[in-house]
Structures are given as C-alpha cells and as structure tokens.
N, C-alpha and C positions, 0 to 999 in steps of 0.2 A: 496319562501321556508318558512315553517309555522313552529316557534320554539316551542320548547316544554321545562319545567323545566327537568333538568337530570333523571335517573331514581332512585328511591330513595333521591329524596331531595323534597321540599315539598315551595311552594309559599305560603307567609303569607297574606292573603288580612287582610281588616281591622278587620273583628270579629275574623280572626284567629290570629291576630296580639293583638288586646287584650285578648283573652284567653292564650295567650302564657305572653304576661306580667302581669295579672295574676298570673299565675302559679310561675314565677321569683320571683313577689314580694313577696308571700307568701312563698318561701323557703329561702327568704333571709331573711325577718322578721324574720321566727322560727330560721334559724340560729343564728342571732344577740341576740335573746332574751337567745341561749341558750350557749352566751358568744364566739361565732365562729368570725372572722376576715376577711375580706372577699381577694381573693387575684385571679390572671390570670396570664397566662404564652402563650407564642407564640402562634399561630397555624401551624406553620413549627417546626420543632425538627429536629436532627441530626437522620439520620436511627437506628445508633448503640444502640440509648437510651433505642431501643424495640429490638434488636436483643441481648444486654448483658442480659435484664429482662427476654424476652421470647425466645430466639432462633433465629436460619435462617427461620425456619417454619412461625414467626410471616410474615415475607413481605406479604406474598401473601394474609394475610391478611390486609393490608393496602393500601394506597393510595400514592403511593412514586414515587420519580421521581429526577436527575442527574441534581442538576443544574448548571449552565455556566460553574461555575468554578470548576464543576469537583467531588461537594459536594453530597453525597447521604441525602436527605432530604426527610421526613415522614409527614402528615398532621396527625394531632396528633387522634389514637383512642381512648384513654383514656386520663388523666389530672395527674393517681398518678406518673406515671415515670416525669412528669415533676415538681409537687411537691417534688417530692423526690432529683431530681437533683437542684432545687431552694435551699432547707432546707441543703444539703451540701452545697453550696455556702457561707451560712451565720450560717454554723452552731455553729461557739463557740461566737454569738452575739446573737441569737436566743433566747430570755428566754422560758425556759421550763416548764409545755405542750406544746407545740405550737396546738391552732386549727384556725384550718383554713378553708373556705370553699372558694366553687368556682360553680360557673356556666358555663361552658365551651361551646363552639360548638365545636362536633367532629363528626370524622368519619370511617365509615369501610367500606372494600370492600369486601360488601359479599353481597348475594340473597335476595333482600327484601323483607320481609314476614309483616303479617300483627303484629303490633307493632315491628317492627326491620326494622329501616332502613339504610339507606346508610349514612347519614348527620341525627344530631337530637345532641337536649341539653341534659345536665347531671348535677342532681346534687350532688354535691363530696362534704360530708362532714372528715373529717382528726385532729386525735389527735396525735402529731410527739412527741415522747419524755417522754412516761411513760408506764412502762412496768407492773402498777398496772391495772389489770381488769374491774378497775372503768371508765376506759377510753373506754373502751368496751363497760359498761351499758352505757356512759354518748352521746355516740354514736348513739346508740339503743336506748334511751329515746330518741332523737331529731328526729330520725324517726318517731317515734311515737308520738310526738310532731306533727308533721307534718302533719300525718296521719288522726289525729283527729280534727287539723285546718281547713282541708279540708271535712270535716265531714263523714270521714271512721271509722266504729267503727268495734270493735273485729268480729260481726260478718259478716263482709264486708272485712277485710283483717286480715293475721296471720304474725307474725314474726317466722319464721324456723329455731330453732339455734343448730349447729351443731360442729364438733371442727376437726380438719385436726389432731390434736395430735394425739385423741383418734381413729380417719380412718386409720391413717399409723400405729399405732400400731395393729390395726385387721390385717393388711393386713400382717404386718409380722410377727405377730402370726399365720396363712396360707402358710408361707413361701415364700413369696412376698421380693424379694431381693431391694436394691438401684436402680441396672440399670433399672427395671422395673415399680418402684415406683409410675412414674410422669402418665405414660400409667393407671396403674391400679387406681390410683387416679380419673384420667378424665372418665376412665369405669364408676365406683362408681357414680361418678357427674351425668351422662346418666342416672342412672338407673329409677328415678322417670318418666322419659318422652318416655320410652321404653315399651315394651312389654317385659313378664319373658325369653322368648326366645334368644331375641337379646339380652337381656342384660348379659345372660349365655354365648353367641356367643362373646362379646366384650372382656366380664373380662377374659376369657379363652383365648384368642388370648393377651391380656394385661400381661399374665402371672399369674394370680389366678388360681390354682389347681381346677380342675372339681369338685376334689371329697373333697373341703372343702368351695363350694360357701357358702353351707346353713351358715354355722359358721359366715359367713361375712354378710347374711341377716339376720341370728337373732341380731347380732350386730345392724346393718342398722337399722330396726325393731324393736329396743329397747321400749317399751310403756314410758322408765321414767331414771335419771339417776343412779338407781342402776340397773337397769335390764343391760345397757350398761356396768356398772363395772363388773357385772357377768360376762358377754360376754368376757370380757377383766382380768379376774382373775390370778392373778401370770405375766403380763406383767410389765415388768420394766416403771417408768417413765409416768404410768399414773392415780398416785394417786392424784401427784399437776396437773395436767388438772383439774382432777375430781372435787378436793380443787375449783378450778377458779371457774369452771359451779357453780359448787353450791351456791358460793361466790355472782355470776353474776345473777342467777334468783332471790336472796336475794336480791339483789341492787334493781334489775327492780321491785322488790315487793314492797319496801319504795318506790320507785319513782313513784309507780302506773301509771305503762305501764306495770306489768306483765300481763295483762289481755287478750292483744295482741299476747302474746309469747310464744310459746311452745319448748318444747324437740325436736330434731327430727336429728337423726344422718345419714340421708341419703342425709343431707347438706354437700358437700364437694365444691362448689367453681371449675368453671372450670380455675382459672387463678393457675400459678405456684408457684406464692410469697405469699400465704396465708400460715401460719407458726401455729396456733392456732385454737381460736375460728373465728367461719363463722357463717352468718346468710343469711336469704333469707326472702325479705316480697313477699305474695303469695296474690292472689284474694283467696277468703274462699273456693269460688267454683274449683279453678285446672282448669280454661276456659282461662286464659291467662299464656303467660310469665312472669316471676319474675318482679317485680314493683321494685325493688328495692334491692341490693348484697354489703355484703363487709366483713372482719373481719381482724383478725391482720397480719400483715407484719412487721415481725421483721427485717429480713435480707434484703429488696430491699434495706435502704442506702447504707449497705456495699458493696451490689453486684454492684450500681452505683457507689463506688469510695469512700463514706465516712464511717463514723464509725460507729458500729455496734448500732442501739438505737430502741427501741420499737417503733411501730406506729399501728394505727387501725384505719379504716373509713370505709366509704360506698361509691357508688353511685345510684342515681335513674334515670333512665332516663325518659323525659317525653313523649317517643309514647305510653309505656302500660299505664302510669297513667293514659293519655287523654283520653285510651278506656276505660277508668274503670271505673273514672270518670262520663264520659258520660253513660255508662253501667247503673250506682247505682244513676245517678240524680241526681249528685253532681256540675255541670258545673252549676257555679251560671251566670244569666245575665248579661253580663260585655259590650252590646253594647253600642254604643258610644253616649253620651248624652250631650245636651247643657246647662246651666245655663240659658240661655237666646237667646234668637232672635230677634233682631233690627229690627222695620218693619215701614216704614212711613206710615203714618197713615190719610194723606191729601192728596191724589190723585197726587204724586210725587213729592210733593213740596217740601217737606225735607228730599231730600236723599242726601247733605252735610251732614245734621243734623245727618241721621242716622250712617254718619260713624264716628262723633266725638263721637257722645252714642258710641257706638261700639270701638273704640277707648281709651274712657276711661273706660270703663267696663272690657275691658283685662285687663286696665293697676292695677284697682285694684284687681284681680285674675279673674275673673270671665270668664266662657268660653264664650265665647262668639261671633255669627256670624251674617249675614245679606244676602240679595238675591244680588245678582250680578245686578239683572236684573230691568229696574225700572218698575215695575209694579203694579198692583191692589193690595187691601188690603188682597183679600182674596186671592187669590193667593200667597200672603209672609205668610200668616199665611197657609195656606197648607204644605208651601216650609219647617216651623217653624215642623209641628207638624211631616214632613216625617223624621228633623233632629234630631226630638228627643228630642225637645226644652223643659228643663220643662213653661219657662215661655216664652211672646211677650212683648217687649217694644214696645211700640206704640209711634211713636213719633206725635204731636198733637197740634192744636192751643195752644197757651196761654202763653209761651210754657208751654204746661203741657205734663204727660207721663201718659201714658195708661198699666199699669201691669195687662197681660192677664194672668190667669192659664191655661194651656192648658188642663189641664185633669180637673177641672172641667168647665170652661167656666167663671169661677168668673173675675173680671176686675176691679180693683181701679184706679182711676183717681187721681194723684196726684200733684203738680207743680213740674218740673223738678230740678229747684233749691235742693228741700227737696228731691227730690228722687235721686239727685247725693250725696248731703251729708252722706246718709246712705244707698245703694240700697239693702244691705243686706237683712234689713228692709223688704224688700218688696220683694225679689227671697229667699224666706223660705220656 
C-alpha cells in the first residue's frame, strides 16, 4: 500500500522546511520589534468555542470529532476564539493593551484551491484592550512593517481599508433589517470576486432591495472618504466612524505606511465578529487571494463569556504569501549551508582526528559536518562542496590544518594549535 500526505496538507522537506522558518522568524522579529508578546493555545478546542462566535453552520466547516468521553472537540481554524477565551481567563491581571501575537498551525475543511488549504500557518497579530483607533494603525503598521521586511513595496502589495460601521449603515439605509444583516454583509464581502450579475443574484436573495443595489455600489465604490460620507448623508451614528477613518489614515501617514494603504469600502470581512474598521492586504495585481485580513472585534469577549472590551488584529496566512513571494522574486536563498567541512587530508589516517575537529568546531558554534565514509580526499571535498560547505578543514601532517575556501579555491595552511585557538579567524 503506497502512502501519500492527506489531501490539503503539505510535507516539509528540507528547502521547504527552511523557507517556512524563514518566513516564522521574520514575523516573529517584526512582531517583537513592534512590542508584540508572543503566546499559543491548544490545537483541540471545545466545539462550542466556534459554534457561540459563528453558528451551527460553522461545523461543517471544521475538523471535529467526539472524543471518548463523550467531549465534542474542534481542531482549531482560527487562533482569535482561543485568544479571546485565554484573555477572559486572566482578564482583571492582564495589564492593558494586551498585544500579543501568535504563529499557530490550523485548519479547515474545505476544497483546496491554490493558496487555500486544508492545514497551513497563520500569522495572528492582536491589540486586547483599547478601544482608541491607534490600536488599529499600530496593527496596520506592523503589517506593513512586515511587508516591506520582506521586500514588498506599494507597488507589489495594497492595504484595502474599509469599516463594517459604515456597510451596515448603507445597508440599512436600503432597508436591510437585523434578521437579514449577517446574509447581506457576506453578499457585499463577494462582491469584489464575482461578476455584476451574481453579485445582484446574492444581495437580492440576502435581502437588498433590487431597486436600490446602485445606492449600495455608489457607496462600495466611494473614490475617497467623503464621497462615502455623501453616500451615507443624514444616517445616524456615522460621523464618529468617519472621525476614526480619518483619524486612522492620519496615524498611518506619521507612521509612513500610508503609502501602502488605501480607501476602499468594498472591504467588509467574511467573518461575523468584525464590529468596525476591516482591512485586507491584496497583490497590486487582484491575481491572488488576500495575503493577509483583520479589523476590530469589540464584542467576541463578551459573546465568549467575559466583558465587553475593544480588541483589533489581523491574520496572514502563509500559502498566498509563498505564492507571491515566489511570484515577485522575493524568496531569498535560505538552502542549508555549512561553516565548515572536516576532511582528512592523509590518505585516512586521521579520521579520529577529524571527528575531534568536528567535534570541537560544533562545540564552539560552528556548523559543522564530515563524510561518514573514509575515503579519498577528493571525494570529501566533493561530498563538502554538494553540502554547501563554505570552507574544508583539512586535517594534515604536523599536525597542521589546511583551511580550503570552497568558492575560491584559496587554501592556508596553518598549525592546528593556532587554528583551534581562534578558527574564527580563519572560516570568515
């Protein structure tokens, strides 16, 4: 019987396994530098955690399963329900803002398409605990922080910032009731990835009036944010949104990431707990899926159980980055390289020798390997240059050592004494 990895999950060999830590280390860097915390939670969850946030409807989107005792248990597809049930736990010790980020593996069960798959990482940045706007820019800047670590510039990627305030009030300026709300929300969310057709065929079966779509695409369609406050004129409750935005492209302007970032109210967020501003980073081109989604969540504490307190993050995941990445020739060469390679250098007389070299050459950091096998000189020096080695220690009468360069061919001969004192010195 011939195994094969599940469908949607992905084997890491070693180049993909350094590209993936890679990719870690430098979202955990930008985090860090940008005063984030780093923190994890299970990869099992109680079911209810995603059935109180999103529904019954959410299961069939997961990966769930009855265990022994009887427990309904979820392999987690998102991190923020389980941040948020963390942050009640410890909430009146918490000092506030709480940020926090996280690297998760999760999963979903749905059709894998190209960037979407079944199992894949996430990165979850999260501000718990202030309900000023700045937590929003400071969000948004470490995106873009990130963005431009990885050498994506403005015109390589967009930040899409849009506000759930400002959509639910169109809609029920349209006469878009409560019961219908969450339905005509998620129409809206479609409409960029649709045709004008289907997307008339959605919002109209979601409960949007036929005969006042346009009202809701001039809205959508806003060039800027007064053209959207037009659209929105005499609606109760959307001056202080408006206040925010305005407030918020001012922040990201000081902070010089506004350059990344535009207007664009046809950002609404397919998830349910988004209460505010939303944002989406997009390839410049519209050839992939969103690189990266989030904005504020006021109410998931309380609807998990604790008190009502501002929160806003993102996440990214990394299948669309890698295509993008790879796309715009941003995948720097991260194969796996040696310090050094131990090679006896007298026709196998000192292959003890080369495993004390080798030996002590880890022990002072150094990476460091050797051939299993005892063999010719040329032959380990082969074996050196297929690993990658930048240099050959040669191990050599006298005792002395033989520091080969592998890329240019250059070679100093030195006494082993002096070249264990400092080998530094000499693998530069």
């Amino acid at each position: 019987m011939k195994f094969q990895a599940v469908k949607g999950t992905r084997d890491f060999y070693p180049e993909e396994m350094a590209l993936r830590n890679w990719l870690t280390e430098a979202w955990r860097r930008v985090s860090l530098r940008n005063g984030f915390v780093e923190i994890d939670g299970p990869v099992l969850e109680q079911l209810d955690l995603f059935r109180v946030k999103s529904g019954q409807e959410i299961v069939s989107q997961l990966f769930s399963f009855t265990d022994r005792g009887g427990r309904e248990l979820a392999m987690r597809p998102e991190i923020t329900p389980t941040l948020a049930r963390m942050v009640n736990a410890r909430i009146n010790s918490l000092p506030r803002p709480i940020k926090w980020f996280c690297i998760p593996r999760l999963w979903r069960a749905e059709n894998p398409q190209r960037g979407r798959l079944r199992e894949f990482f996430q990165w979850n940045v999260d501000i718990v605990g202030s309900d000023d706007v700045l937590a929003d820019a400071d969000c948004i800047f470490t995106a873009v922080d990130f963005l431009r670590e990885v050498g994506l510039g403005p015109k390589d990627v967009v930040v899409r910032i849009g506000s759930r305030t400002l959509t639910t009030a169109a809609l029920r300026r349209v006469g878009v009731g409560d019961a219908q709300m969450e339905a005509a929300l998620a129409a809206l969310d479609k409409r960029p990835r649709v045709k004008p057709e289907a997307f008339a065929e959605m919002a109209t079966a979601a409960g949007v009036p036929a005969d006042r779509l346009d009202e809701i695409r001039r809205f959508q369609d806003a060039p800027d944010l007064p053209a959207a406050a037009e659209a929105l004129r005499g609606e109760p409750q959307t001056a202080e949104e408006i206040q925010r935005i305005e407030s918020l492209m001012t922040m990201l302007q000081n902070m010089g990431a506004a350059e990344y970032c535009r207007l664009d109210m046809r950002m609404v967020r397919g998830l349910a707990y988004y209460t505010g501003i939303v944002y989406e980073v997009w390839d410049a081109e519209d050839a992939l899926r969103a690189v990266a989604g989030g904005g504020r969540y006021d109410n998931l504490l309380e609807v998990l159980g604790g008190p009502k307190i501002g929160a806003t993050g993102f996440g990214m995941g990394d299948a669309v980055l890698s295509i993008l990445l790879e796309e715009k020739g941003k995948l720097p060469d991260v194969s796996a390289r040696l310090d050094c390679f131990v090679v006896d250098g007298v026709g196998q007389r000192f292959f003890e020798s080369v495993h004390q070299y080798t030996g002590k050459l880890r022990e002072l950091g150094f990476k460091t390997d050797y051939s299993f096998k005892q063999t010719s000189l040329g032959r380990q020096l082969k074996e050196a240059n297929r690993r990658g080695a930048r240099f050959a220690v040669i191990v050599l009468e006298g005792p002395k050592i033989g520091v080969k360069d592998l890329e240019t061919g250059e070679q100093t001969d030195v006494p082993a004494g002096e070249f264990l004192a400092e080998p530094g010195k000499y693998l530069k």
